[in-house]
C-alpha positions as CSV (number, residue, x, y, z in Angstrom):
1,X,103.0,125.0,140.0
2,X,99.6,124.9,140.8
3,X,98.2,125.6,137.2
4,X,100.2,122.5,135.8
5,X,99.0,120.1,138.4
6,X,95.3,121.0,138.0
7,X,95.7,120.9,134.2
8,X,96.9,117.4,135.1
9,X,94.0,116.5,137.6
10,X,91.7,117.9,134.9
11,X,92.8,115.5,132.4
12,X,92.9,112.6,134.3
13,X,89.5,113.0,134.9
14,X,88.4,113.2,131.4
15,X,90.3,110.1,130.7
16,X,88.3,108.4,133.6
17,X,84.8,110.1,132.2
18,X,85.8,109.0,128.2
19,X,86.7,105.2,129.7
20,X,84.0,105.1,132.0
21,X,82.1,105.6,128.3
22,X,83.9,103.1,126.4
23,X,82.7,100.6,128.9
24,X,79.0,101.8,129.2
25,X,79.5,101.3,125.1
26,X,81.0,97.8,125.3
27,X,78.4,96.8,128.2
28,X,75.6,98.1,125.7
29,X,77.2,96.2,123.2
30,X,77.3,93.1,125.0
31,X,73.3,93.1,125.5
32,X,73.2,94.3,121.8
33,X,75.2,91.2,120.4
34,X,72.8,88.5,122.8
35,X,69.5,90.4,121.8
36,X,69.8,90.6,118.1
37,X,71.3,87.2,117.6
38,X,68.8,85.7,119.6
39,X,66.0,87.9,118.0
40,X,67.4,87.8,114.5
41,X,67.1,83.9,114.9
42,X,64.1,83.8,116.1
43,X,62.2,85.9,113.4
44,X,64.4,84.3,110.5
45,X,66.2,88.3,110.3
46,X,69.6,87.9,108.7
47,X,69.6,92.0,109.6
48,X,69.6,91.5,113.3
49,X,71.9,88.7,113.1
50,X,74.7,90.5,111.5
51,X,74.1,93.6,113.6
52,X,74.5,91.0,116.3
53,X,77.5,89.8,114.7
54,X,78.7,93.4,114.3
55,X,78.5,94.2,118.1
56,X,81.2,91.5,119.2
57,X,83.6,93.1,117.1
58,X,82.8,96.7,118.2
59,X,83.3,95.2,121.8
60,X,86.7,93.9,121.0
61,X,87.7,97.3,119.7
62,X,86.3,99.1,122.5
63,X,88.5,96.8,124.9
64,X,91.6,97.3,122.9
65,X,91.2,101.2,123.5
66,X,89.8,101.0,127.4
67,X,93.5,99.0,127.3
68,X,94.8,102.0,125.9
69,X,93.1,104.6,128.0
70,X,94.2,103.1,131.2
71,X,98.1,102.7,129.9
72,X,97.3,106.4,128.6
73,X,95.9,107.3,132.7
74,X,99.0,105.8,134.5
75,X,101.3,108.1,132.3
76,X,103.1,104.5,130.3
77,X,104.9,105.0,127.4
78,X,102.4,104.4,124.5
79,X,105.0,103.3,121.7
80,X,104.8,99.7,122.3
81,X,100.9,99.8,123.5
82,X,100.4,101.6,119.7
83,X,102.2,98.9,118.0
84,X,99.7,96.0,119.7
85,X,96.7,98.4,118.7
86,X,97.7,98.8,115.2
87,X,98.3,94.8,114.9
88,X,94.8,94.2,116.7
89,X,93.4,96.7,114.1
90,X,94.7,94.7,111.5
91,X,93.0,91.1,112.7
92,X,89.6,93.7,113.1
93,X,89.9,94.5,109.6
94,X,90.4,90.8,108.6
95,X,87.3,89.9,110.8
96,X,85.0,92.7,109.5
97,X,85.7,91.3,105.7
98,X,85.0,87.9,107.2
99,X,81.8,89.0,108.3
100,X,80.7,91.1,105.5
101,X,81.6,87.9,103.3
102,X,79.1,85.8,105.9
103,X,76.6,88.2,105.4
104,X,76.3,89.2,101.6
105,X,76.0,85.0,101.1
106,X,73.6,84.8,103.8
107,X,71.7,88.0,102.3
108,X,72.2,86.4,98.6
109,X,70.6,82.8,100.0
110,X,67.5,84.7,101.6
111,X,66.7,86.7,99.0
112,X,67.2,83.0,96.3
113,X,65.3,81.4,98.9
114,X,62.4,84.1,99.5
115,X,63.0,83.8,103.3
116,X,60.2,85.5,105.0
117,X,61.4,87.5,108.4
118,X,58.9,88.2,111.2
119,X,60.4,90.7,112.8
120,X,59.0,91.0,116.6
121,X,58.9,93.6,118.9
122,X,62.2,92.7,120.6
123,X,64.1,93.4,117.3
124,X,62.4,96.9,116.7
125,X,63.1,98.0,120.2
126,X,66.7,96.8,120.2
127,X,67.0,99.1,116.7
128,X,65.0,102.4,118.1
129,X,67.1,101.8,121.4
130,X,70.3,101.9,119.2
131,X,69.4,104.5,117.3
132,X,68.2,106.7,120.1
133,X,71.3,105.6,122.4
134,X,74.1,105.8,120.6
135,X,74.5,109.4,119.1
136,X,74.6,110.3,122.7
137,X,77.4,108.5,123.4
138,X,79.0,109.4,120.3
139,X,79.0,113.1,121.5
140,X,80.0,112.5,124.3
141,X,83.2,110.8,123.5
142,X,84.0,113.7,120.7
143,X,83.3,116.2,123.2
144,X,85.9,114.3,126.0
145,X,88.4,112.9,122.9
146,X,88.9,116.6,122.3
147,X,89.4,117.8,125.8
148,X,92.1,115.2,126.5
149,X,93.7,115.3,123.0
150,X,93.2,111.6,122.2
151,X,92.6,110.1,118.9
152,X,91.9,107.0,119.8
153,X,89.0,108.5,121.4
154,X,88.0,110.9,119.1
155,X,88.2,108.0,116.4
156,X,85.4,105.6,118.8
157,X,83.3,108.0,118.9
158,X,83.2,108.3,115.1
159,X,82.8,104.6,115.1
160,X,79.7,105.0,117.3
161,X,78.5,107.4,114.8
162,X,78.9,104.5,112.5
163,X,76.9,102.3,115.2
164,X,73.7,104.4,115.0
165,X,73.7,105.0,111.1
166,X,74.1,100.7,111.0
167,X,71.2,100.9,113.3
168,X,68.7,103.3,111.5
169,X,69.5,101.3,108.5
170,X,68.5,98.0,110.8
171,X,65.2,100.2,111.9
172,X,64.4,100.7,108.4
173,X,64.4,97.3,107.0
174,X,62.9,95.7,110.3
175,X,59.9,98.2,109.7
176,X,59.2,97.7,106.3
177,X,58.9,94.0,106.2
178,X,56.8,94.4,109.4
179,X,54.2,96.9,108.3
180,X,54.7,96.5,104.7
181,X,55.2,93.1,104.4
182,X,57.9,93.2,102.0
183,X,59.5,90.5,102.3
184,X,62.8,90.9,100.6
185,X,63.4,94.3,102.6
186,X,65.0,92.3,105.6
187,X,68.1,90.9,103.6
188,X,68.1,94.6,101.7
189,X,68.9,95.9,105.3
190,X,71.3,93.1,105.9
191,X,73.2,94.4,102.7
192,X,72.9,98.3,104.0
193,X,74.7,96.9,107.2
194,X,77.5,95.2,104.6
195,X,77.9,98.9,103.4
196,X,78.8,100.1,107.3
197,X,80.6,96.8,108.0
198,X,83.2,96.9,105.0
199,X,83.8,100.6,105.7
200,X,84.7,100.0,108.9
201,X,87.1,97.3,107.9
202,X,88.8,99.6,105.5
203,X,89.3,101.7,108.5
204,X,90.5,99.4,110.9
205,X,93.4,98.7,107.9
206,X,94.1,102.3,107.8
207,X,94.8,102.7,111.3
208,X,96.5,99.6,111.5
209,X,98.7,101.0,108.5
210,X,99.6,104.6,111.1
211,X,96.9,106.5,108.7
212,X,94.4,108.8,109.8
213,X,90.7,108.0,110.1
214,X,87.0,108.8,111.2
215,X,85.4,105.4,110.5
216,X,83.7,106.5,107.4
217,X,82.1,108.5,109.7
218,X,80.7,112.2,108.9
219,X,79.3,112.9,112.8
220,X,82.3,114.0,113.9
């Protein structure tokens, strides 16, 4: 009896460790979204601001699974709880496409307007902090997603994989037009972002479908 009911203590405390790091995501996120919109606005960046935008949708989706952790913890059935997570994946989906709509016109007036960013020090940092951040959090939720034997876990972390490839793509643009002074390479970003944005889309419609997915994401 004993090795069952450690197997079970064990496993309840990976669930607690892989929610305690969906909330140290979302609370990152949170700072993320007010940074970068504030930042993106004030050096004229349409990168930052739809990495801003980005980050309130990736906190959404990060409370629909601590929901589903914490159902998952007290041992709940799951069938309905899957049901509300597949129809909340479904209105992600529809909100990515939204956004990646937003941001290719946005992107397309820039570049028609020649809209010069000035990208500051608090945008950089926000992007090398991303970058730097966010693979380590992505490990660590594979590594826990796998000891547990959860999915939805396993699936985050590819989707914070996803996080810190949108961010190096951020970096990149943010540092060009800064050092460089090319001006058009802040919008260029803001269309590398539309290429993470719409993936992730697609896979919130997949999983919202029952399908199998990995955000796009190759880190796992």
């Amino acid at each position: 009896m004993s090795i069952p009911t450690t197997s079970q203590n064990q496993h309840q405390k990976h669930l607690t460790v892989g929610l305690t790091l969906v909330l140290i995501t979302m609370a990152y996120n949170t700072i993320e979204m007010f940074l970068a919109l504030w930042a993106g606005y004030h050096d004229r960046s349409v990168s930052l601001e739809a990495f801003g935008l980005d980050s309130i949708i990736e906190w959404a989706l990060g409370a629909v699974l601590v929901w589903r952790l914490v159902t998952e913890a007290r041992g709940a059935d799951e069938e309905c709880v899957e049901q509300l997570e597949r129809r909340a994946n479904w209105w992600a989906g529809v909100v990515f496409y939204a956004l990646a709509a937003i941001i290719a016109v946005s992107s397309a007036v820039t570049l028609w307007t020649r809209t010069e960013s000035n990208p500051s020090p608090l945008g950089i940092g926000l992007a090398v902090a991303s970058v730097v951040i966010m693979p380590v959090i992505a490990i660590a939720k594979k590594r826990i997603g796998t000891s547990v034997g959860s999915e939805a876990l396993k699936a985050e972390a590819s989707c914070t994989w996803v996080c810190a490839y949108m961010s190096a793509t951020l970096l990149v643009g943010l540092l060009v037009t800064k050092f460089l002074g090319w001006w058009w390479a802040d919008p260029l970003a803001a269309l590398g972002i539309l290429y993470w944005i719409v993936g992730e889309g697609r896979e919130a419609f997949d999983r919202a479908a029952g399908r199998d997915t990995c955000c796009g994401c190759s880190g796992d």
